[in-house]
SETOR-704566 format. One record per residue (C-alpha): residue number from 0; residue in one letter; x, y, z. Coordinates in pm, whole numbers, plus 50000, padded with zeros to 5 digits. Layout:
N
(atom NUM,"a",(X,Y,Z)),
...
end
This chain:
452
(atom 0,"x",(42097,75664,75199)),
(atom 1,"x",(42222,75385,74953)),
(atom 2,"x",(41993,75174,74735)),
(atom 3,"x",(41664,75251,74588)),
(atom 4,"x",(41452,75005,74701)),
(atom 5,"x",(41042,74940,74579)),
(atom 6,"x",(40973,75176,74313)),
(atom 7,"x",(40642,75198,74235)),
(atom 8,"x",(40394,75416,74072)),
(atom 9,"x",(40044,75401,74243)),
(atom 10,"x",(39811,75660,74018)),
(atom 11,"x",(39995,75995,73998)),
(atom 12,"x",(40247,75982,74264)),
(atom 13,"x",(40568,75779,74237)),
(atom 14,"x",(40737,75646,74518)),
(atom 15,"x",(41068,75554,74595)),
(atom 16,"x",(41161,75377,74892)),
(atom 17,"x",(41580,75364,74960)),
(atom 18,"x",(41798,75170,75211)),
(atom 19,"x",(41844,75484,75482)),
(atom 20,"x",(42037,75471,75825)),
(atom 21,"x",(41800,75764,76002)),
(atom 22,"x",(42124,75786,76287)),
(atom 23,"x",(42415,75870,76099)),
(atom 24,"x",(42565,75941,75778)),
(atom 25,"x",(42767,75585,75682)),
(atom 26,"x",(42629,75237,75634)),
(atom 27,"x",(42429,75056,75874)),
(atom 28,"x",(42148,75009,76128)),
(atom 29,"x",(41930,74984,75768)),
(atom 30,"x",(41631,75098,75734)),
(atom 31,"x",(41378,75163,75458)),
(atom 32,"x",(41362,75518,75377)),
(atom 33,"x",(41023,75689,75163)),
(atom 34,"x",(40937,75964,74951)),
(atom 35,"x",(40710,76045,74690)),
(atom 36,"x",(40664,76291,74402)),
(atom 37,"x",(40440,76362,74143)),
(atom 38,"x",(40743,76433,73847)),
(atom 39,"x",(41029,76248,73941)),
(atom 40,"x",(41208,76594,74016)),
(atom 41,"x",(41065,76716,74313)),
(atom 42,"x",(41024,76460,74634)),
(atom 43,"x",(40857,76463,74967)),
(atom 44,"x",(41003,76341,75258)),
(atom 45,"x",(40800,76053,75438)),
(atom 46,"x",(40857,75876,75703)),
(atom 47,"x",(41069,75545,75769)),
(atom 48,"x",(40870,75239,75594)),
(atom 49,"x",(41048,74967,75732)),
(atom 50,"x",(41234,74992,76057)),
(atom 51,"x",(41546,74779,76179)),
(atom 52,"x",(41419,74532,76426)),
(atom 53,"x",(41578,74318,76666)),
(atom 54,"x",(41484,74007,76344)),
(atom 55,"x",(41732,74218,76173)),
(atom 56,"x",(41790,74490,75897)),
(atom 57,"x",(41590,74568,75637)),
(atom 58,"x",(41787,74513,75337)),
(atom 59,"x",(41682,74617,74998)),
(atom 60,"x",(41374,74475,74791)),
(atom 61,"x",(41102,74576,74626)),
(atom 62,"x",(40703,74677,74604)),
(atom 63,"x",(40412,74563,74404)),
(atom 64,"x",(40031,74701,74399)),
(atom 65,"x",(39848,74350,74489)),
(atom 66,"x",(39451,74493,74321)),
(atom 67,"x",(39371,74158,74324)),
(atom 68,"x",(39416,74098,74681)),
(atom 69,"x",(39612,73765,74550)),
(atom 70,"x",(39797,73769,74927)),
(atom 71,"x",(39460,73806,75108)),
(atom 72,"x",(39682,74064,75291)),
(atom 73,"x",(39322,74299,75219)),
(atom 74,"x",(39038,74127,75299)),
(atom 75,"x",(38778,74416,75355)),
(atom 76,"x",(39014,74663,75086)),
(atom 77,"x",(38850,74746,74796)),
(atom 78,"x",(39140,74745,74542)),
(atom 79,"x",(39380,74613,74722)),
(atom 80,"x",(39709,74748,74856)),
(atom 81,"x",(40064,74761,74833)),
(atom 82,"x",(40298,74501,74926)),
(atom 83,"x",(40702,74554,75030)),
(atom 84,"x",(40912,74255,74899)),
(atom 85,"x",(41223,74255,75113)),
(atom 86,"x",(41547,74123,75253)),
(atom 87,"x",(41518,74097,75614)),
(atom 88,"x",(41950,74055,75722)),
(atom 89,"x",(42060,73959,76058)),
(atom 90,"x",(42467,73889,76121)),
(atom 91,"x",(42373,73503,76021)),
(atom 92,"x",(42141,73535,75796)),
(atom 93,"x",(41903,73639,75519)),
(atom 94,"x",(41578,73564,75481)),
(atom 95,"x",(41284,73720,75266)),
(atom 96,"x",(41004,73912,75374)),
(atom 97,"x",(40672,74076,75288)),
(atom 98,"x",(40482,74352,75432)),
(atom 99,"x",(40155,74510,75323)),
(atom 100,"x",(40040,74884,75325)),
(atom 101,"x",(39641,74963,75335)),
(atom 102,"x",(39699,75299,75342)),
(atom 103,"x",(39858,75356,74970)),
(atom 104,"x",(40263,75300,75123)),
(atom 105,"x",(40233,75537,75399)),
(atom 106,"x",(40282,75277,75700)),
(atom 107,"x",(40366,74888,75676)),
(atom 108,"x",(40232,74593,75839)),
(atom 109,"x",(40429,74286,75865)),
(atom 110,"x",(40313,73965,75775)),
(atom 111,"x",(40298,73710,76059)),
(atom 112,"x",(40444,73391,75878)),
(atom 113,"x",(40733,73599,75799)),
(atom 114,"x",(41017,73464,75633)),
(atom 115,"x",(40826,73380,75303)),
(atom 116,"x",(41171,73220,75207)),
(atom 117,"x",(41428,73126,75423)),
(atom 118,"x",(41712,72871,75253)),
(atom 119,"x",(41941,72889,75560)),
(atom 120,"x",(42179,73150,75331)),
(atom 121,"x",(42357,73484,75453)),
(atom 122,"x",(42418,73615,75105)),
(atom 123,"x",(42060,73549,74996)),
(atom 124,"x",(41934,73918,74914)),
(atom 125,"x",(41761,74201,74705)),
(atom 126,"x",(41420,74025,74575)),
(atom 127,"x",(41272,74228,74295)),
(atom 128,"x",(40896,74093,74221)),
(atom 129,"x",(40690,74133,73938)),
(atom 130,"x",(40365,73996,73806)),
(atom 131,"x",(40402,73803,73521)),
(atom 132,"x",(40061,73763,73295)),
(atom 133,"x",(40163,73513,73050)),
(atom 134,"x",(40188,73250,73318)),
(atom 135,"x",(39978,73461,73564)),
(atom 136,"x",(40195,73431,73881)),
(atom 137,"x",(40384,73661,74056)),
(atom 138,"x",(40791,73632,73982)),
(atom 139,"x",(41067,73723,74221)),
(atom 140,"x",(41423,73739,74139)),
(atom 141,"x",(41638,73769,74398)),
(atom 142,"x",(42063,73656,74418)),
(atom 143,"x",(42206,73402,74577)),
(atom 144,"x",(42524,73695,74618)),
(atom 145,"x",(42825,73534,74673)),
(atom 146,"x",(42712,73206,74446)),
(atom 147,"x",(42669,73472,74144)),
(atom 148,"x",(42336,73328,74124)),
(atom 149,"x",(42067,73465,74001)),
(atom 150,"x",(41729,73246,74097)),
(atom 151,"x",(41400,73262,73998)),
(atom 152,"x",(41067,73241,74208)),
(atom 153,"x",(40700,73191,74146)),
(atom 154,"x",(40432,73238,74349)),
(atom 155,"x",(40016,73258,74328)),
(atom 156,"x",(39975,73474,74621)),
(atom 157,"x",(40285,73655,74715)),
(atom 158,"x",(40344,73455,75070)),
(atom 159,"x",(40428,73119,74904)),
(atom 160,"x",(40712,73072,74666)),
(atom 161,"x",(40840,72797,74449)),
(atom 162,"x",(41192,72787,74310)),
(atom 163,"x",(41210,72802,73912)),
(atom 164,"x",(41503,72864,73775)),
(atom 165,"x",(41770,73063,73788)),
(atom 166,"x",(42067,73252,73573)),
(atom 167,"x",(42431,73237,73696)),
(atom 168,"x",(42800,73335,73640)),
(atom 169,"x",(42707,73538,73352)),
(atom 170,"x",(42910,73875,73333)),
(atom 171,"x",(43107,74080,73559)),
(atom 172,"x",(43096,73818,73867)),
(atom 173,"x",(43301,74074,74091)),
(atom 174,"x",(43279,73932,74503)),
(atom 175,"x",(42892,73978,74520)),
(atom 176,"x",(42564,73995,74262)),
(atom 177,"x",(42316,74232,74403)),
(atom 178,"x",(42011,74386,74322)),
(atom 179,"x",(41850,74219,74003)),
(atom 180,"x",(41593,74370,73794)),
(atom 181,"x",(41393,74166,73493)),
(atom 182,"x",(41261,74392,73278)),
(atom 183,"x",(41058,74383,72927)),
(atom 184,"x",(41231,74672,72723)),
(atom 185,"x",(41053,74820,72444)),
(atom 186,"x",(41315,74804,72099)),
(atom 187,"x",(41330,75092,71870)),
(atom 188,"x",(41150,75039,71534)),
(atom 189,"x",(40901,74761,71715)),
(atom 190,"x",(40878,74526,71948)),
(atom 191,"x",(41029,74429,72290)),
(atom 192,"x",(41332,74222,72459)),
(atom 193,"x",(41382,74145,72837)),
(atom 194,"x",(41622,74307,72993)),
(atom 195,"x",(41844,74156,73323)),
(atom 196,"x",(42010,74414,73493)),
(atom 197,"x",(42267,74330,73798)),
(atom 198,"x",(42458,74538,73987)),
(atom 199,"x",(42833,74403,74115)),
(atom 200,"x",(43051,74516,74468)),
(atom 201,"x",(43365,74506,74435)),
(atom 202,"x",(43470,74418,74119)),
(atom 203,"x",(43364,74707,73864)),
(atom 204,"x",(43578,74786,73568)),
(atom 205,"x",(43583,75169,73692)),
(atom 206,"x",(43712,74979,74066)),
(atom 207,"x",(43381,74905,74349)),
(atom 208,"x",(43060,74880,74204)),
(atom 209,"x",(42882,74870,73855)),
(atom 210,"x",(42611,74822,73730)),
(atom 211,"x",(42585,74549,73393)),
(atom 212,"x",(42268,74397,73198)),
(atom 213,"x",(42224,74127,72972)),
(atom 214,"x",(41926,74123,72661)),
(atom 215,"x",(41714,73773,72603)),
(atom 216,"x",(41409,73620,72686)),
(atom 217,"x",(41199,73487,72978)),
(atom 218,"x",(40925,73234,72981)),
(atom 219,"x",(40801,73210,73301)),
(atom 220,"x",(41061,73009,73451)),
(atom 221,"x",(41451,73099,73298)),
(atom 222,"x",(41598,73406,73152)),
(atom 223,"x",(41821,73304,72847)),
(atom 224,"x",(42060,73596,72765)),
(atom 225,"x",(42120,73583,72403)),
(atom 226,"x",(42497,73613,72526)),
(atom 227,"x",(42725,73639,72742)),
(atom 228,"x",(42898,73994,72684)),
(atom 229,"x",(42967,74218,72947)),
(atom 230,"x",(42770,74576,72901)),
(atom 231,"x",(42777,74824,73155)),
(atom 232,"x",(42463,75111,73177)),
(atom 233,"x",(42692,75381,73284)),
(atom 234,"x",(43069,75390,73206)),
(atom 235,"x",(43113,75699,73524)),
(atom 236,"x",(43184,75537,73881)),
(atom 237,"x",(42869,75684,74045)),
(atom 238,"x",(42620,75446,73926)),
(atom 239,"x",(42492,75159,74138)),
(atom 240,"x",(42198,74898,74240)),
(atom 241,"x",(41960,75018,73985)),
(atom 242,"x",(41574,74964,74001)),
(atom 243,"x",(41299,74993,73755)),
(atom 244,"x",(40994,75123,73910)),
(atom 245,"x",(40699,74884,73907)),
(atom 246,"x",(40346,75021,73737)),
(atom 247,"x",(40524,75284,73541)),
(atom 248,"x",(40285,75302,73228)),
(atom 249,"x",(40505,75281,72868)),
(atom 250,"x",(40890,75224,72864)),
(atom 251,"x",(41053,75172,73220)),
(atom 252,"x",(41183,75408,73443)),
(atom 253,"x",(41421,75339,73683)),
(atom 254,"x",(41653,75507,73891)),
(atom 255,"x",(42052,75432,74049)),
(atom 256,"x",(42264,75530,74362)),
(atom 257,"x",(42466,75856,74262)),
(atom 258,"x",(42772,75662,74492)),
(atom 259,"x",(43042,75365,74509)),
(atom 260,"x",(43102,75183,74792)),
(atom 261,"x",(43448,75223,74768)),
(atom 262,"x",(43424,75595,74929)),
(atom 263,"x",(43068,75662,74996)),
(atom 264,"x",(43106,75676,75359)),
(atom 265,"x",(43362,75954,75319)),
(atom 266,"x",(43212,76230,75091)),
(atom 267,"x",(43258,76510,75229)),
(atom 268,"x",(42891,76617,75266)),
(atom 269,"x",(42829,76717,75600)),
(atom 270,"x",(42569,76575,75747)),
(atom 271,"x",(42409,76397,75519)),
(atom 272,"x",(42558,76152,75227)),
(atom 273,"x",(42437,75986,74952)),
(atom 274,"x",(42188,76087,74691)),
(atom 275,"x",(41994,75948,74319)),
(atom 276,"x",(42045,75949,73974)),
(atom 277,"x",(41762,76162,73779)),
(atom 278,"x",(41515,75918,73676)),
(atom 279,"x",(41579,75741,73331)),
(atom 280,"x",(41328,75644,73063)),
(atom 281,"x",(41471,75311,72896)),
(atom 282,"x",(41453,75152,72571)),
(atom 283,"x",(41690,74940,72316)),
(atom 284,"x",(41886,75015,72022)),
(atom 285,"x",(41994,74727,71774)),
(atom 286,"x",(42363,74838,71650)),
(atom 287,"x",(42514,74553,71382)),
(atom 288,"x",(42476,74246,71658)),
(atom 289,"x",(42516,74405,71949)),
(atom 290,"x",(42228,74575,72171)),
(atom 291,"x",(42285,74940,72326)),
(atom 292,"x",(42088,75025,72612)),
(atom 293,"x",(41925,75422,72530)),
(atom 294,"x",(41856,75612,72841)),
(atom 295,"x",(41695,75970,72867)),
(atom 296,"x",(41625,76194,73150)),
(atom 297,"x",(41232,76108,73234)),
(atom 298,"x",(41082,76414,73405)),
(atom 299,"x",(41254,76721,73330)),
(atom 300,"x",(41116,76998,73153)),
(atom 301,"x",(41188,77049,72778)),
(atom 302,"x",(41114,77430,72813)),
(atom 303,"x",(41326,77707,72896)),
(atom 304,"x",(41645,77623,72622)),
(atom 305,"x",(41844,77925,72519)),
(atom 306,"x",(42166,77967,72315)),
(atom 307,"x",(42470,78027,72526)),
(atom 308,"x",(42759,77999,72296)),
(atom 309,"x",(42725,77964,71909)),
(atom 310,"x",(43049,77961,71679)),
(atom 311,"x",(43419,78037,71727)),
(atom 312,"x",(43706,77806,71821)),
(atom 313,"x",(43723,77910,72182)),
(atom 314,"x",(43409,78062,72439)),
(atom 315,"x",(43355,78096,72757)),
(atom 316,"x",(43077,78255,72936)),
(atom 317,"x",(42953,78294,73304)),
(atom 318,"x",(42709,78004,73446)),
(atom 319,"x",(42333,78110,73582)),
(atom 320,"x",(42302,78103,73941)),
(atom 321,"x",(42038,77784,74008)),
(atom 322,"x",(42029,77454,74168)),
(atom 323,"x",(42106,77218,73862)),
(atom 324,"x",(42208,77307,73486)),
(atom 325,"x",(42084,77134,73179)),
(atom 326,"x",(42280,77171,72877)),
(atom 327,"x",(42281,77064,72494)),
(atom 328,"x",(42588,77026,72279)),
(atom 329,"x",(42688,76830,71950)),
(atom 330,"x",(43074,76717,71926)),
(atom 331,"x",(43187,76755,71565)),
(atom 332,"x",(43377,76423,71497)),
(atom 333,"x",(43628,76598,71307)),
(atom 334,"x",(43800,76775,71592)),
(atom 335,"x",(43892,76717,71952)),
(atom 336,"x",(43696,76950,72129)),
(atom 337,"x",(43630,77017,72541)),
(atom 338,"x",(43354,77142,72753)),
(atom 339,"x",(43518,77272,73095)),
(atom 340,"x",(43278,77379,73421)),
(atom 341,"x",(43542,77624,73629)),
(atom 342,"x",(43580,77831,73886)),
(atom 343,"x",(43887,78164,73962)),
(atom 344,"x",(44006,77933,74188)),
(atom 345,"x",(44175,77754,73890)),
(atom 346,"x",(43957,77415,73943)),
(atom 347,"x",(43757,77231,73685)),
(atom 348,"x",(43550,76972,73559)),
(atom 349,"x",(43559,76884,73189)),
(atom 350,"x",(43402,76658,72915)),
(atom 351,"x",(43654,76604,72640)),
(atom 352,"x",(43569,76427,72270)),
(atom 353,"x",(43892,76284,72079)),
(atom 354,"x",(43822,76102,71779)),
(atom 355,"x",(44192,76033,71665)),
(atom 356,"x",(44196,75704,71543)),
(atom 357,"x",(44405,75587,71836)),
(atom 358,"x",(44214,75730,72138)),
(atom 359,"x",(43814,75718,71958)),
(atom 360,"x",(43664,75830,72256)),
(atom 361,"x",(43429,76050,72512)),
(atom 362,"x",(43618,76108,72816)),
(atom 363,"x",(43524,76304,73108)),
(atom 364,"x",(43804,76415,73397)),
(atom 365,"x",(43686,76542,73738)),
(atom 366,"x",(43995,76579,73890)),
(atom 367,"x",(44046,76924,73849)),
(atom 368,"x",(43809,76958,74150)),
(atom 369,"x",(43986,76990,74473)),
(atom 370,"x",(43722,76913,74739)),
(atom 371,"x",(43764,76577,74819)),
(atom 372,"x",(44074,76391,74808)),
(atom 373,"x",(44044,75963,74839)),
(atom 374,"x",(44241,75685,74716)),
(atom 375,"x",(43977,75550,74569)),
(atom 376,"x",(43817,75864,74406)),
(atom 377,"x",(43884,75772,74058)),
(atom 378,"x",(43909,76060,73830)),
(atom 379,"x",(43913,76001,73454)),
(atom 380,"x",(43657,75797,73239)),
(atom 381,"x",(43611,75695,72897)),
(atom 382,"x",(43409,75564,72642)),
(atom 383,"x",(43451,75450,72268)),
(atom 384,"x",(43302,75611,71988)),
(atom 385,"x",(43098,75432,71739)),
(atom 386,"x",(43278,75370,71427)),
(atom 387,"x",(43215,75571,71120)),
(atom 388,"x",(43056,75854,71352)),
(atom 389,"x",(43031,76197,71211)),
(atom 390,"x",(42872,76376,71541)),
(atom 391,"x",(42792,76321,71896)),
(atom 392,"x",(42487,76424,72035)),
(atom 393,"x",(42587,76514,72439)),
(atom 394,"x",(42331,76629,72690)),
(atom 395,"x",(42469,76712,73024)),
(atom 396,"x",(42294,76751,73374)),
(atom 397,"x",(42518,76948,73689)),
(atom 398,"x",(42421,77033,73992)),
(atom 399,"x",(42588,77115,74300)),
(atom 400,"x",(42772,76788,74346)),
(atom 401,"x",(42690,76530,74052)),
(atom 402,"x",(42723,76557,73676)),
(atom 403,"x",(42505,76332,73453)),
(atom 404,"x",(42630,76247,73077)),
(atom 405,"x",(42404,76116,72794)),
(atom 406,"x",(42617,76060,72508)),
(atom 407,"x",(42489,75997,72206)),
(atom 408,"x",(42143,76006,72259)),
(atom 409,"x",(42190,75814,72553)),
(atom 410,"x",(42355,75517,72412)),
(atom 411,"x",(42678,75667,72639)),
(atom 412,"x",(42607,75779,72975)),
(atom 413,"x",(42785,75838,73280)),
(atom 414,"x",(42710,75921,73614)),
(atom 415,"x",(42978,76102,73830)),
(atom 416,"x",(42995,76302,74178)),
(atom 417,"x",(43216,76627,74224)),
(atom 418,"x",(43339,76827,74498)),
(atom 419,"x",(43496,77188,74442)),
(atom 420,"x",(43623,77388,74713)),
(atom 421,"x",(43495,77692,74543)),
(atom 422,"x",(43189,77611,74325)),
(atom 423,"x",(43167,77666,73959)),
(atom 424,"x",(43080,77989,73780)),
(atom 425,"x",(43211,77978,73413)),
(atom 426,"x",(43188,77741,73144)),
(atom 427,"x",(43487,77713,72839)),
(atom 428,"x",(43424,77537,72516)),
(atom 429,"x",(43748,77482,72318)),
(atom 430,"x",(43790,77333,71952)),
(atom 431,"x",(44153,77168,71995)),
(atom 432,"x",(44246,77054,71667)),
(atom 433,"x",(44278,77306,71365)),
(atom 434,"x",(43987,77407,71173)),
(atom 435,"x",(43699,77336,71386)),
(atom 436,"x",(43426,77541,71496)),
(atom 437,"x",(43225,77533,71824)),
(atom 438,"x",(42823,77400,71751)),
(atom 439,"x",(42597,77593,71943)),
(atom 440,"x",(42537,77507,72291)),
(atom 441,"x",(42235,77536,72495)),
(atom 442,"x",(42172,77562,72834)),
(atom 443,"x",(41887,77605,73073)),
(atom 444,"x",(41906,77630,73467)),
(atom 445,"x",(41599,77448,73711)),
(atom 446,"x",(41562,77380,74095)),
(atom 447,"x",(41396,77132,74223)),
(atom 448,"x",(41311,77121,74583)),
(atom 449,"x",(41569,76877,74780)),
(atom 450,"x",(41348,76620,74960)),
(atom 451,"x",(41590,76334,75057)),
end
């Protein structure tokens, strides 16, 4: 499985459909994958949504609750039903699609005048649509990939689109844009920006793909970034085509590929590869003149904390037995200090702090893990401290084969897979520079049940 692809809520269950080969565990033969949950921890398996068909793959896109019955896709429906915006990619080209759902996303009908936009383009992909009230019209963006376009479509009833206007060569170009998302942000302390995120492959900082996003304004018709800068959601190398999901009530929520596509068809997972981020809750930060994008785990309990270590220079302690382990820790600015996940084997994971004037930084290293060995597998990551800085706030989330940072109060976040031959079973905190004392660190353990 690679992308996540129409994320929608639709009353209490969320669903998240995801590019999925059903045949074998590397790229290809796409289809759209399904499943659903109720918390954004635990997920249901569905069936395929959208199969391959001899018209072509079906790419990645998006989905949108149509209670107006604006298509006329559900004449006969009260409410309405859901609709699957998507690429439909054959080897010459890439066209885009609709499909509609009466029966709340479980099983897809396509539309007969299929393409609803065809400009004679094979890097024409990845149409995220959302309804946009001020102009009341529904608004698809979707990348022209290999242009490092980003173009902008309107349309009354979801089956015939207009061209608008469109947002290009901004950023981190890489080879190919992918997998745009417009998005109104709420700010902290009041009000609200849009936010343009756009994933990159190749060409990421970390080497493959990234994911960047640019703050400014839409009207309908053009998104004006109120620069040009180059910020990155997640400074890690696991971290890719991110989604918002549509319907989601308050601040967005959105979710990323836990992979790159520099080695994702090599993990050594068996049978199976690829997997998601947790599920973020998004919202802005002013610093000075810049803009930080804050994201928090959405969906995970806040119960069940207890103190593991508290005090000394140096502690160590054995890990809980459990699925996935949430933990709580504050770096003291004054002193380098390191969190390391180990096993007896002698193999590690750790998350470092180093404020020396020089270095000013969060850094993580996973290449003390001996499970997987690639060219590719990059294994040390930083990310600058704020200036003047007298603590740093870190939450971290591990389970079996991915860690998840939030640094900062998720100003600093990174996203990161793992692979030990033996798995972990102790935890070390170390204060490396004189006079320093450890903060207490929490730590709960939770399981959720694996559904994809």
């Amino acid at each position: 499985m690679n992308d996540p692809n129409g994320l929608i809520r639709v009353g209490d269950e969320w669903h998240m459909f995801h590019q999925l080969n059903p045949a074998a565990p590397v790229m290809g033969n796409v289809h759209w994958g399904h499943a659903v949950s109720r918390d954004l921890v635990n997920w249901k398996t569905l069936p395929v949504a959208l199969a391959n068909t001899p018209a072509g793959q079906a790419f990645s896109g998006s989905a949108v609750y149509d209670r107006a019955n604006t298509s006329r896709l559900f004449d006969g429906v009260t409410g309405g039903g859901m609709v699957a915006i998507y690429t439909r990619a054959s080897d010459g080209r890439q066209t885009q699609d609709i499909a509609a759902s009466r029966d709340g996303g479980r099983t897809f009908a396509d539309y007969a005048g299929n393409p609803v936009i065809d400009i004679g383009s094979d890097q024409f992909r990845d149409p995220k649509v959302m309804w946009h009230q001020p102009t009341r019209r529904w608004i698809m963006t979707v990348v022209r990939a290999r242009e490092h376009r980003v173009i902008f479509y309107g349309s009354a009833d979801l089956r015939r689109w207009t061209e608008l206007g469109e947002f290009s060569n901004a950023g981190l170009r890489g080879v190919d844009y992918e997998c745009p998302d417009l998005v109104r942000v709420p700010v902290e302390g009041g009000g609200t920006r849009w936010v343009l995120f756009l994933s990159i492959n190749p060409g990421g900082p970390q080497g493959g793909s990234a994911v960047q996003y640019f703050v400014g304004d839409f009207d309908g018709r053009r998104f004006a970034a109120e620069d040009r800068a180059t910020r990155l959601m997640d400074f890690g190398k696991d971290f890719y085509a991110f989604q918002t999901f549509t319907d989601a009530g308050g601040a967005p929520i959105g979710i990323a590929w836990m992979s790159n596509w520099q080695y994702a068809n090599d993990l050594p997972t068996g049978t199976w590869r690829g997997a998601m981020t947790l599920a973020r809750r998004l919202s802005l930060r002013r610093r000075g003149v810049d803009w930080r994008l804050v994201q928090q785990p959405a969906g995970l309990d806040t119960s069940g904390w207890r103190t593991l270590i508290d005090g000394g220079r140096r502690a160590h302690t054995a890990l809980p037995r459990g699925d996935a382990l949430d933990l709580r820790f504050t770096f003291d600015l004054d002193h380098r200090t390191v969190v390391q996940f180990g096993n007896g084997a002698g193999e590690f994971v750790e998350i470092g702090c180093d404020p020396r004037p020089a270095i000013g930084s969060l850094w993580i290293n996973r290449g003390g893990a001996k499970g997987f060995s690639h060219p590719f597998f990059t294994d040390k990551f930083s990310c600058a401290l704020s200036p003047g800085a007298k603590t740093l706030p870190l939450r971290l989330v591990l389970d079996r084969c991915s860690l998840e940072v939030f640094g900062d109060d998720g100003t600093m976040c990174a996203s990161l897979l793992h692979f030990f031959g033996t798995p972990p079973d102790r935890l070390e905190v170390a204060v490396i520079s004189p006079g320093g004392m450890i903060p207490s660190l929490s730590l709960r353990s939770f399981s959720g049940t694996p559904g994809l």
